[in-house]
PyMOL Python script that loads the backbone (N, CA, C, O; Angstrom):
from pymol import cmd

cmd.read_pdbstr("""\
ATOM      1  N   UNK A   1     101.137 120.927 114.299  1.00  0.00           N
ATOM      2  CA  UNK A   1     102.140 120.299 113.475  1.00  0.00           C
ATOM      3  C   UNK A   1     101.815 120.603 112.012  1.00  0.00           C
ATOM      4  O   UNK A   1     100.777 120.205 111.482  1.00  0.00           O
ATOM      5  N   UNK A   2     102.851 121.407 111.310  1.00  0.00           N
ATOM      6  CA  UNK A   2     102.102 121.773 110.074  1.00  0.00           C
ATOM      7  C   UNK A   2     103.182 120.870 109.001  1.00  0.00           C
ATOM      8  O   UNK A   2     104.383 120.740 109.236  1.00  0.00           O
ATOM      9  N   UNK A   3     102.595 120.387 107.996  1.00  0.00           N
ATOM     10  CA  UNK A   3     103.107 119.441 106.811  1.00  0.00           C
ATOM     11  C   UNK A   3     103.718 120.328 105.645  1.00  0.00           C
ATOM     12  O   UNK A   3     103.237 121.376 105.215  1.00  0.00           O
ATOM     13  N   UNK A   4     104.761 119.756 105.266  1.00  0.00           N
ATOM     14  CA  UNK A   4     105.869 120.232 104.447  1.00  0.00           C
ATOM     15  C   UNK A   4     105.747 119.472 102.916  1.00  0.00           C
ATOM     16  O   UNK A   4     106.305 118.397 102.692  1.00  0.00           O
ATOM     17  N   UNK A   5     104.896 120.231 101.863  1.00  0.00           N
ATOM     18  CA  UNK A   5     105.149 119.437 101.035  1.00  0.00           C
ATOM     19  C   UNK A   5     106.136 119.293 100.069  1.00  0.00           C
ATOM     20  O   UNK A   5     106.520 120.386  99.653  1.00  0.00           O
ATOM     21  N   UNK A   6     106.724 118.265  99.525  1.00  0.00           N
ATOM     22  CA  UNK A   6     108.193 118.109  98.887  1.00  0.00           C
ATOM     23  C   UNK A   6     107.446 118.551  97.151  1.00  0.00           C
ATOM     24  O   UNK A   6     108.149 118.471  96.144  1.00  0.00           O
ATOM     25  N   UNK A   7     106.274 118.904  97.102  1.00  0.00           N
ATOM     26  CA  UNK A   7     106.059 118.946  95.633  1.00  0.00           C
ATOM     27  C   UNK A   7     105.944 118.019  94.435  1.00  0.00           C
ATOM     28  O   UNK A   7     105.260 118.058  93.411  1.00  0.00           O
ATOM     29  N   UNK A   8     107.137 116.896  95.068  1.00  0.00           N
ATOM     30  CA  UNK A   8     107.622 116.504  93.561  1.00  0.00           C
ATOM     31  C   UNK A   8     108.467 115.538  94.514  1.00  0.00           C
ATOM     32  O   UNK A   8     109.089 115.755  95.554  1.00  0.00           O
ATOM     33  N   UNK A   9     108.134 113.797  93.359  1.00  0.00           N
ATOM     34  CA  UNK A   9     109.357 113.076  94.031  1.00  0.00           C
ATOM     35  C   UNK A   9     110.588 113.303  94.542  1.00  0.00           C
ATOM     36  O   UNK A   9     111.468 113.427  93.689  1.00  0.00           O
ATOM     37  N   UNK A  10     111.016 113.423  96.001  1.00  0.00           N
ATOM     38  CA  UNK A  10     112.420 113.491  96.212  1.00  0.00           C
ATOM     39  C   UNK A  10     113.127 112.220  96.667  1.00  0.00           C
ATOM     40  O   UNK A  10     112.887 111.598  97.702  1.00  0.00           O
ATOM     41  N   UNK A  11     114.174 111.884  95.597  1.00  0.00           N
ATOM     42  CA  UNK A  11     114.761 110.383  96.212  1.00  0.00           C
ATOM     43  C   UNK A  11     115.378 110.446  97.446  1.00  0.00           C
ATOM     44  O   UNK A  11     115.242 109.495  98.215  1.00  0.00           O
ATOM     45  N   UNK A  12     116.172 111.611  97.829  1.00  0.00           N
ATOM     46  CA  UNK A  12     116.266 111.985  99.765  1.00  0.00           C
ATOM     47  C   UNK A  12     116.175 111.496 100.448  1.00  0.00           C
ATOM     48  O   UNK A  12     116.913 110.786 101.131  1.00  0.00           O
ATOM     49  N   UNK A  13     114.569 111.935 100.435  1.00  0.00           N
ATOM     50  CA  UNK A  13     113.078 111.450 101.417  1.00  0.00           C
ATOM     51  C   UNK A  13     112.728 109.890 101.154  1.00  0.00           C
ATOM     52  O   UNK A  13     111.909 109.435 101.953  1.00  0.00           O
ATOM     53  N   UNK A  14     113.218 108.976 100.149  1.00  0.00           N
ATOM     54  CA  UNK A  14     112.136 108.244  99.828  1.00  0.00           C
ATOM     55  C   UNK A  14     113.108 106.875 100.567  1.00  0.00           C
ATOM     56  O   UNK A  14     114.311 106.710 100.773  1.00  0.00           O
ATOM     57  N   UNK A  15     112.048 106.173 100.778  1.00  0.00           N
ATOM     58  CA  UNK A  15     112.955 104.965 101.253  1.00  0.00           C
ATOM     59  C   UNK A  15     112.087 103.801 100.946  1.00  0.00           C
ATOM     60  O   UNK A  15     110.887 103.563 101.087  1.00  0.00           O
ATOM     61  N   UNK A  16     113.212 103.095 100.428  1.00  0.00           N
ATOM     62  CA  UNK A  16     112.181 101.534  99.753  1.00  0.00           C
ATOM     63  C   UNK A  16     112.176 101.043  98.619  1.00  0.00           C
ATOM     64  O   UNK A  16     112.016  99.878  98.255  1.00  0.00           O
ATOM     65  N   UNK A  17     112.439 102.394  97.805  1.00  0.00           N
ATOM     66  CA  UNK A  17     111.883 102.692  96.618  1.00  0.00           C
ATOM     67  C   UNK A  17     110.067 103.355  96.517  1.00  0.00           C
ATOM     68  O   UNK A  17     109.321 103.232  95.546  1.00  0.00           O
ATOM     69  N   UNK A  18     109.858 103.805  97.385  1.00  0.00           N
ATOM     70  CA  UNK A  18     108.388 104.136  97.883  1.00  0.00           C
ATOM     71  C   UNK A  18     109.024 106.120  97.539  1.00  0.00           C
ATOM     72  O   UNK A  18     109.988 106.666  98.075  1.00  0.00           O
ATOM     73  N   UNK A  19     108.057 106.728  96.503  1.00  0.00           N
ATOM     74  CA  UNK A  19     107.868 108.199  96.707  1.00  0.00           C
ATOM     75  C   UNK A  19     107.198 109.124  98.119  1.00  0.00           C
ATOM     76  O   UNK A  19     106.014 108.894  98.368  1.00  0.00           O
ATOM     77  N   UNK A  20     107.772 109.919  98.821  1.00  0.00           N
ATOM     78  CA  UNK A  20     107.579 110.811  99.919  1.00  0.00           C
ATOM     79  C   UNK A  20     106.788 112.126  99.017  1.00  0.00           C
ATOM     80  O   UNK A  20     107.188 112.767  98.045  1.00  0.00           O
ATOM     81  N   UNK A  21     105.999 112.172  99.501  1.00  0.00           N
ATOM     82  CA  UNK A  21     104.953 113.644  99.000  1.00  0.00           C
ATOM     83  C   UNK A  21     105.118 114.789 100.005  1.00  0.00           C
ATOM     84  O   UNK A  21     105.543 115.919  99.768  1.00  0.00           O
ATOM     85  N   UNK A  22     104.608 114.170 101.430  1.00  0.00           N
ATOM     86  CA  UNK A  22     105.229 115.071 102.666  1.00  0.00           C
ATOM     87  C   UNK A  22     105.414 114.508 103.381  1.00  0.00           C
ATOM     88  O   UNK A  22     105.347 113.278 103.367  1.00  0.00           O
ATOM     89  N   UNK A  23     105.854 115.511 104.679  1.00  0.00           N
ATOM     90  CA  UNK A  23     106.928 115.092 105.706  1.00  0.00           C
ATOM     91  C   UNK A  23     106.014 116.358 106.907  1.00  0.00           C
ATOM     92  O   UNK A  23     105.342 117.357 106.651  1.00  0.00           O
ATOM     93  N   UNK A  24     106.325 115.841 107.947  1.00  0.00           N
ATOM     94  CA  UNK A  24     105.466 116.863 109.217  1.00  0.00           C
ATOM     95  C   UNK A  24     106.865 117.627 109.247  1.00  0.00           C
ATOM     96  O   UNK A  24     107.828 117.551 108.484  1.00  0.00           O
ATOM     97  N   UNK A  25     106.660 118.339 110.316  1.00  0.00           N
ATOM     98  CA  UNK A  25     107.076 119.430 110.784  1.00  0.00           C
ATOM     99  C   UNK A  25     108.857 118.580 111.844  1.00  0.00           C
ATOM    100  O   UNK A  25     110.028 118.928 111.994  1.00  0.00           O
ATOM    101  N   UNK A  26     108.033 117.462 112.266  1.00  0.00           N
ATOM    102  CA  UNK A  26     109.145 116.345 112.973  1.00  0.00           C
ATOM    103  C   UNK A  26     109.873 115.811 112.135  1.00  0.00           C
ATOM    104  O   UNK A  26     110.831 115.268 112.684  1.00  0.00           O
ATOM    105  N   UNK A  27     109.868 115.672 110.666  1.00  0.00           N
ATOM    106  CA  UNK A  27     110.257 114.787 109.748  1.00  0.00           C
ATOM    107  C   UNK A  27     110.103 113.854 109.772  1.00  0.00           C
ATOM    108  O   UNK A  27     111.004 113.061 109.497  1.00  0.00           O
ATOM    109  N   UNK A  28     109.075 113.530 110.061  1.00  0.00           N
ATOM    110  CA  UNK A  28     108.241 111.674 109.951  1.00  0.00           C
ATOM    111  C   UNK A  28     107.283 111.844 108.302  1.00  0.00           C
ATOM    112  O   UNK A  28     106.422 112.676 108.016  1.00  0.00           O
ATOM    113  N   UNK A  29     107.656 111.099 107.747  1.00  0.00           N
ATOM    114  CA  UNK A  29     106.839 110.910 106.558  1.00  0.00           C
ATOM    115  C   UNK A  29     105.282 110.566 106.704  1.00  0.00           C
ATOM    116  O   UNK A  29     104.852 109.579 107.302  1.00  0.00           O
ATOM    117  N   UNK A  30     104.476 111.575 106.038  1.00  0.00           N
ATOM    118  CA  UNK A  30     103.019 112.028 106.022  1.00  0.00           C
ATOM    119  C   UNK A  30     102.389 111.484 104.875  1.00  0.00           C
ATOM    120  O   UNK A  30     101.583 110.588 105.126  1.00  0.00           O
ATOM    121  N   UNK A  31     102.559 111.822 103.544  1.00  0.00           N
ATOM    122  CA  UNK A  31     101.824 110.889 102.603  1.00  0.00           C
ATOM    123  C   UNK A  31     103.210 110.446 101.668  1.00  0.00           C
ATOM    124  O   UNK A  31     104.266 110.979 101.326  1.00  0.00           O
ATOM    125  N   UNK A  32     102.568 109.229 101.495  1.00  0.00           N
ATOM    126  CA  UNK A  32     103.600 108.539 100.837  1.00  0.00           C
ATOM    127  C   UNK A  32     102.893 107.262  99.532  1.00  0.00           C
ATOM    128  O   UNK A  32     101.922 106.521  99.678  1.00  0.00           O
ATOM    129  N   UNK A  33     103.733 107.392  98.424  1.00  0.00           N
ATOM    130  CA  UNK A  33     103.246 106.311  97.293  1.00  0.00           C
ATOM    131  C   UNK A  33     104.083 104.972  96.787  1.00  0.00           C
ATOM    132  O   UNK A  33     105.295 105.181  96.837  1.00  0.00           O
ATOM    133  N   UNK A  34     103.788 103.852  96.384  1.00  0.00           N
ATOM    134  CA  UNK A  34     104.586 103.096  95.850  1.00  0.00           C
ATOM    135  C   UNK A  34     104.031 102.167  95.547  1.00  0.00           C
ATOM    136  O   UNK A  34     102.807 102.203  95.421  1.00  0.00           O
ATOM    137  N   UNK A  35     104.903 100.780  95.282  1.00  0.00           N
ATOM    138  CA  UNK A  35     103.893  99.504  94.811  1.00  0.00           C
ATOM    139  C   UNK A  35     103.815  98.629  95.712  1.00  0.00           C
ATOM    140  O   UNK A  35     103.005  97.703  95.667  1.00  0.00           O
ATOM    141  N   UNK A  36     105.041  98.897  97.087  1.00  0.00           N
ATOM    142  CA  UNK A  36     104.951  97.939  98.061  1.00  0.00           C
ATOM    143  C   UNK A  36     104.675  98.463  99.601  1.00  0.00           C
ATOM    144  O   UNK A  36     105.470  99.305 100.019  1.00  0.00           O
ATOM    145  N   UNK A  37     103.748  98.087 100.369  1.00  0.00           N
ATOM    146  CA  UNK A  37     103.184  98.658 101.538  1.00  0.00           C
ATOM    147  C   UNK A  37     104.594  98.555 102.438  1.00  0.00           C
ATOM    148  O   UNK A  37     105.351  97.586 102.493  1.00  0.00           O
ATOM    149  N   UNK A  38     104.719  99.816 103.114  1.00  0.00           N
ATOM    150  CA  UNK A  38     105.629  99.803 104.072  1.00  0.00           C
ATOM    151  C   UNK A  38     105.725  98.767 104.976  1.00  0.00           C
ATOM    152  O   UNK A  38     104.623  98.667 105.515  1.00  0.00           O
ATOM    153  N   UNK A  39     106.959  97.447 105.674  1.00  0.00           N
ATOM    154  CA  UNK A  39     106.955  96.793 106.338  1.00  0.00           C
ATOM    155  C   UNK A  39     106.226  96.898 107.892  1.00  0.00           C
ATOM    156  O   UNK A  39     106.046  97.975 108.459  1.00  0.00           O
ATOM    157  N   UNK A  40     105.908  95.791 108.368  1.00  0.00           N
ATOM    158  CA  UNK A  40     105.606  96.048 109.722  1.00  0.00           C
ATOM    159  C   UNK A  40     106.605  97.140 110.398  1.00  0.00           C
ATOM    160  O   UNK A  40     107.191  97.603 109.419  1.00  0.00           O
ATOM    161  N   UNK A  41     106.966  97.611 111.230  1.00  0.00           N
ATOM    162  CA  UNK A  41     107.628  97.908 112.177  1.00  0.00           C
ATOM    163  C   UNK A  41     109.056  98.520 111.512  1.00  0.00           C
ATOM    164  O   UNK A  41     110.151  98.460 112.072  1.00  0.00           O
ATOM    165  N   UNK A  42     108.801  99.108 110.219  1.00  0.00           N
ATOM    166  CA  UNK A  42     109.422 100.400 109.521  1.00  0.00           C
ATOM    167  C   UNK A  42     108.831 101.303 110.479  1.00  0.00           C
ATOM    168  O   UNK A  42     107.713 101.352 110.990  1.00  0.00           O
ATOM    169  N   UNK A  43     110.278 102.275 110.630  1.00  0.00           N
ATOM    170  CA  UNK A  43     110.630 103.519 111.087  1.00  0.00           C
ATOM    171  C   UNK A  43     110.263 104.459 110.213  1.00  0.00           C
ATOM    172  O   UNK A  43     110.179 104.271 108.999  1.00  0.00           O
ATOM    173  N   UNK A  44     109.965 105.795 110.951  1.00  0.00           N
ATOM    174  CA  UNK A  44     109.803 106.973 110.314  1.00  0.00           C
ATOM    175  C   UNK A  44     108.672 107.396 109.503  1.00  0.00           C
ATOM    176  O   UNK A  44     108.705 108.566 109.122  1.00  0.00           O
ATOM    177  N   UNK A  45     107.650 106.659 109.153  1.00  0.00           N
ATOM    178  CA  UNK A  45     106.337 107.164 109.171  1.00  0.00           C
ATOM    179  C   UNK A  45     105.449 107.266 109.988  1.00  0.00           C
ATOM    180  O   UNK A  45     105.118 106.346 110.736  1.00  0.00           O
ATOM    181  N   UNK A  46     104.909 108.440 109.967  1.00  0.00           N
ATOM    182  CA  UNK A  46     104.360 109.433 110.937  1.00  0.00           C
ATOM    183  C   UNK A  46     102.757 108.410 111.291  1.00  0.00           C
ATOM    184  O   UNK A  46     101.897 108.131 110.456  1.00  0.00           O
ATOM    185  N   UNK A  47     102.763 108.128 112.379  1.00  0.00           N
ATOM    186  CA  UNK A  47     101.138 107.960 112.607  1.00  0.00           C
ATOM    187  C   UNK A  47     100.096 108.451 111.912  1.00  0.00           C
ATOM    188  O   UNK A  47     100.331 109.650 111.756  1.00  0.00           O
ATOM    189  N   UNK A  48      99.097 108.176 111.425  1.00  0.00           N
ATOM    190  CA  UNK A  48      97.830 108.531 110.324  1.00  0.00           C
ATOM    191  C   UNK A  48      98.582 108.702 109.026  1.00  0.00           C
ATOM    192  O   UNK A  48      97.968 109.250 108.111  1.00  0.00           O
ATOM    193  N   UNK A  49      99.841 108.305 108.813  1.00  0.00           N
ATOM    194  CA  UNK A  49     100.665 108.474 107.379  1.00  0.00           C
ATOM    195  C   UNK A  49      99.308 107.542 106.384  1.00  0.00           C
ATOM    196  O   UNK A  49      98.384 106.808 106.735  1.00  0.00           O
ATOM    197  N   UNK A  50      99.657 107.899 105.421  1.00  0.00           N
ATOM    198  CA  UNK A  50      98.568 107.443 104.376  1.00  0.00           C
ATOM    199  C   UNK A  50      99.535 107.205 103.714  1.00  0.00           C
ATOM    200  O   UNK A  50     100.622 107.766 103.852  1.00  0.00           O
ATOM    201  N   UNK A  51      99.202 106.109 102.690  1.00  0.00           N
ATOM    202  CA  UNK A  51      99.929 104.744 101.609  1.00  0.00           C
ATOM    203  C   UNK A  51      99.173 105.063 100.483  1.00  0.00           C
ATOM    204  O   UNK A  51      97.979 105.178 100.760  1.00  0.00           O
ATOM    205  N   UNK A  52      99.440 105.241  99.338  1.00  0.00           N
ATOM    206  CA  UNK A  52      98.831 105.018  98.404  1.00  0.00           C
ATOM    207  C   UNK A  52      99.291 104.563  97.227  1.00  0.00           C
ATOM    208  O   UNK A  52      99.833 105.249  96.360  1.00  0.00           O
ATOM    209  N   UNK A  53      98.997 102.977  97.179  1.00  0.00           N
ATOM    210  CA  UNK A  53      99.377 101.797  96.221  1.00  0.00           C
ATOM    211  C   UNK A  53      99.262 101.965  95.171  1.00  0.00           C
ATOM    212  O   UNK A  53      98.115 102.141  94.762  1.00  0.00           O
ATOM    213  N   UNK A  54     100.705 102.004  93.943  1.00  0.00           N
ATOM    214  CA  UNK A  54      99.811 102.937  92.801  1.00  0.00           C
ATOM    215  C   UNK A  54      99.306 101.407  91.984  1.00  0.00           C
ATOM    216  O   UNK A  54      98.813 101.328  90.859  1.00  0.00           O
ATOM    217  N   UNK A  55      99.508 100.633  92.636  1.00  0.00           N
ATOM    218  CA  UNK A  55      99.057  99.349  91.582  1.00  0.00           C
ATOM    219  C   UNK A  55      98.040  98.787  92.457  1.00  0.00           C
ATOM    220  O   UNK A  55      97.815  97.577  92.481  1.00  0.00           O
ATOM    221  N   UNK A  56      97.361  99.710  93.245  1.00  0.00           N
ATOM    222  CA  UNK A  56      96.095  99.002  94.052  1.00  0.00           C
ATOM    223  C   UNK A  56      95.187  98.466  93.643  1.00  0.00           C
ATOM    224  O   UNK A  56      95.339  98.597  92.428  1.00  0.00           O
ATOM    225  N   UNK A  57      94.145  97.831  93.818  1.00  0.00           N
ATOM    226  CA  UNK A  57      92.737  97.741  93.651  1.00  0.00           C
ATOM    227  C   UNK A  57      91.436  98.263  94.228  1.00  0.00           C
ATOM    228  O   UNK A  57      91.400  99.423  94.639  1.00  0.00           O
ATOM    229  N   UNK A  58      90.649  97.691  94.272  1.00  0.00           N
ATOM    230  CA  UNK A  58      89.416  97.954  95.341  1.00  0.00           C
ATOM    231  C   UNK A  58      89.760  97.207  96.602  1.00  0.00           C
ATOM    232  O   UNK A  58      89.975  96.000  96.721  1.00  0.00           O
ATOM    233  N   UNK A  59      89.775  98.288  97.656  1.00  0.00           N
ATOM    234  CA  UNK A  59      90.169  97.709  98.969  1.00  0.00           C
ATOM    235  C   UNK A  59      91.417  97.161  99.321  1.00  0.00           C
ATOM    236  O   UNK A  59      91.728  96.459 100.283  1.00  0.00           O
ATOM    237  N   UNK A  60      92.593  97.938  97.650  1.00  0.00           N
ATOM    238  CA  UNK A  60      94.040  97.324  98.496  1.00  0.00           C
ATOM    239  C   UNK A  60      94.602  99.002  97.996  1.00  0.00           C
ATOM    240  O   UNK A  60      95.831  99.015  97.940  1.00  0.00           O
ATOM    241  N   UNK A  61      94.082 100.124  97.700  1.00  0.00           N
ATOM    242  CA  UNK A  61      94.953 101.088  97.409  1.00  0.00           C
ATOM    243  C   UNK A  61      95.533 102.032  98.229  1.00  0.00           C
ATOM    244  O   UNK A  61      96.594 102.623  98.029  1.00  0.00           O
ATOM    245  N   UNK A  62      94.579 102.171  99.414  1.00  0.00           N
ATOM    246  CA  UNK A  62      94.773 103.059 100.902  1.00  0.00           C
ATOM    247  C   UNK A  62      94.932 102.749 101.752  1.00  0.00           C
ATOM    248  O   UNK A  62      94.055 102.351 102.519  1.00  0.00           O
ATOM    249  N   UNK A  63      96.671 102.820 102.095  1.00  0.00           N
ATOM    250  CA  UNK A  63      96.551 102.089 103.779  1.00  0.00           C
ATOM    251  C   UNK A  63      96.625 103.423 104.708  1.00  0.00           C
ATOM    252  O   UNK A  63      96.718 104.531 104.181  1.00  0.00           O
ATOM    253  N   UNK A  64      96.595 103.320 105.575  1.00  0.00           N
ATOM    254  CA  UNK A  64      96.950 104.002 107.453  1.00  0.00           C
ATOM    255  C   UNK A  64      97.844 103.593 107.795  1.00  0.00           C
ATOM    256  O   UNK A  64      98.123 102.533 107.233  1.00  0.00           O
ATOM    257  N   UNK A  65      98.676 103.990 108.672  1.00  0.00           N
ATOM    258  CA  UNK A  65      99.833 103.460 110.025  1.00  0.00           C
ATOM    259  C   UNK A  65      99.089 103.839 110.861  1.00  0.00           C
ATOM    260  O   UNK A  65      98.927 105.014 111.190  1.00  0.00           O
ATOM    261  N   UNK A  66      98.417 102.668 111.411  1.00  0.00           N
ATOM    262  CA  UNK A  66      98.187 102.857 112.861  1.00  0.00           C
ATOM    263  C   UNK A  66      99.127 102.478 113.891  1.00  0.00           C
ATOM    264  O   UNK A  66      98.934 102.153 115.063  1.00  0.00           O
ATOM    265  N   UNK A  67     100.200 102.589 113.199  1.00  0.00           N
ATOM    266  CA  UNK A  67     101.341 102.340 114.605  1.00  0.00           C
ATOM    267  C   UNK A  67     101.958 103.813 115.252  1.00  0.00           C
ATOM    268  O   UNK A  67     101.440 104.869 115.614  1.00  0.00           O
ATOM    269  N   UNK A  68     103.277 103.308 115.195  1.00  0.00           N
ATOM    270  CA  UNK A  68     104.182 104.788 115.855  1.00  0.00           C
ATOM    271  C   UNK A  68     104.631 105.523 114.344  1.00  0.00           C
ATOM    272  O   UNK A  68     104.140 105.542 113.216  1.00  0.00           O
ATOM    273  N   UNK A  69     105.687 106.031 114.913  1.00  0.00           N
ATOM    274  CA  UNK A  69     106.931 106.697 114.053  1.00  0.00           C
ATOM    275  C   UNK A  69     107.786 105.563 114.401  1.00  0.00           C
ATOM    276  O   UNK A  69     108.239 105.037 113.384  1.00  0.00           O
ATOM    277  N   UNK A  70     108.114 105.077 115.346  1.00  0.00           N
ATOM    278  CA  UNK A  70     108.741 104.112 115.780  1.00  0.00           C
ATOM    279  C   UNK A  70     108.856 102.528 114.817  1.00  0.00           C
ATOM    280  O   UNK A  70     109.857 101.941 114.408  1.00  0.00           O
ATOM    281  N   UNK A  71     107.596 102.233 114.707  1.00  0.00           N
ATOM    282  CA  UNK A  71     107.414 100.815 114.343  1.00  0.00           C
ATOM    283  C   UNK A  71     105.614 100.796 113.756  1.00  0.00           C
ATOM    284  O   UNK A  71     104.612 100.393 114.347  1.00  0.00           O
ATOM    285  N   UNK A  72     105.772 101.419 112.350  1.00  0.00           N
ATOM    286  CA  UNK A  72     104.583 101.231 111.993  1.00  0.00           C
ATOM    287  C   UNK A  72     104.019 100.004 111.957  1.00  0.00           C
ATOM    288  O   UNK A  72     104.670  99.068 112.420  1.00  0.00           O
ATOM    289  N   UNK A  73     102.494  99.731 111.313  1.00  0.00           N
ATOM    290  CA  UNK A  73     101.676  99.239 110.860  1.00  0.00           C
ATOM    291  C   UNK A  73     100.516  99.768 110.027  1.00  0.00           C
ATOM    292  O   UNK A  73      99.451 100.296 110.346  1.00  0.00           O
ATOM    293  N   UNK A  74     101.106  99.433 108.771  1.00  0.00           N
ATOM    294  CA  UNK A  74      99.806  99.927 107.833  1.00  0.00           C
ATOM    295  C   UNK A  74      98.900  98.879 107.822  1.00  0.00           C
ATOM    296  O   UNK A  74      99.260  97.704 107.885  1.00  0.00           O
ATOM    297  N   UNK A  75      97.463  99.323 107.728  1.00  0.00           N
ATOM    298  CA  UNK A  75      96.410  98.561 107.368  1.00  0.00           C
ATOM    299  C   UNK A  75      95.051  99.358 106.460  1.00  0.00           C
ATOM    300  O   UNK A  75      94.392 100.385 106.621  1.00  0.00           O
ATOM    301  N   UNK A  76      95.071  98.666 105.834  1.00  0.00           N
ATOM    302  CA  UNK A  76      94.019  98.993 104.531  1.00  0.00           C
ATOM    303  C   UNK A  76      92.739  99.543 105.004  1.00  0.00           C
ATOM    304  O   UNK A  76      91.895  99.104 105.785  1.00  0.00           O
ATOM    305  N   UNK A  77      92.855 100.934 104.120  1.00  0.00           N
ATOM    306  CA  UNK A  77      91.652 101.970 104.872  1.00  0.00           C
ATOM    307  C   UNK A  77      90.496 101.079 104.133  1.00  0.00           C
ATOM    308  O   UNK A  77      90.508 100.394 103.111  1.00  0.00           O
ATOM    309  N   UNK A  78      89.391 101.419 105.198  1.00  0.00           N
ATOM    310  CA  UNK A  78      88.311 101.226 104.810  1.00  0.00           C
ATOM    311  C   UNK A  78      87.230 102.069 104.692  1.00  0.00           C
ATOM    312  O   UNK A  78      87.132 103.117 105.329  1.00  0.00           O
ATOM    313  N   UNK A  79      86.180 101.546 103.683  1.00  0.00           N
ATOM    314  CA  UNK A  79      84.883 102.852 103.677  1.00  0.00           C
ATOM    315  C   UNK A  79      83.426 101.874 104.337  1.00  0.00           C
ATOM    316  O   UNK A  79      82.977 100.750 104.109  1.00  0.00           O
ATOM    317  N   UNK A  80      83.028 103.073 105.287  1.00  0.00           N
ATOM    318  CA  UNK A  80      82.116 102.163 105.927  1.00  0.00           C
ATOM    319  C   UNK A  80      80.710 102.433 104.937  1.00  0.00           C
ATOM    320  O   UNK A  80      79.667 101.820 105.165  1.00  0.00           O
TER     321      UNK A  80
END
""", "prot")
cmd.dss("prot")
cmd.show_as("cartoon", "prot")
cmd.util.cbc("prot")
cmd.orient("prot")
């Protein structure tokens, strides 16, 4: 599955008000930025999609979807 990068904010792609960076090969959104973490059980980001909060802190700037494409769940990466 190879990733498509958009380069450059595309409002298109973006949903939420959240910026799309890339998109897979399926068109499930791959990395993505904004100020508000994608809802539970939002559609269309890709499993291992990465979040990056631009108003994060320590331990709130990187999330994961460990859910589907279906019905994510982001949760805040951690460093072991």
């Amino acid at each position: 599955m190879a990733f498509v990068p958009t380069r450059r904010y595309n409002p298109e792609l973006s949903q939420a008000g959240v910026g799309v960076l890339a998109v897979n090969d399926a068109g499930e959104i791959q990395i993505v930025f904004g100020t508000t973490v994608p809802a539970d059980a939002a559609a269309g980001y890709a499993t291992g999609c990465l979040f990056m909060k631009t108003d994060g802190g320590a331990g709130t700037a990187l999330y994961v979807n460990e859910g589907t494409a279906v019905s994510a769940n982001f949760d805040a990466a951690t460093v072991a």
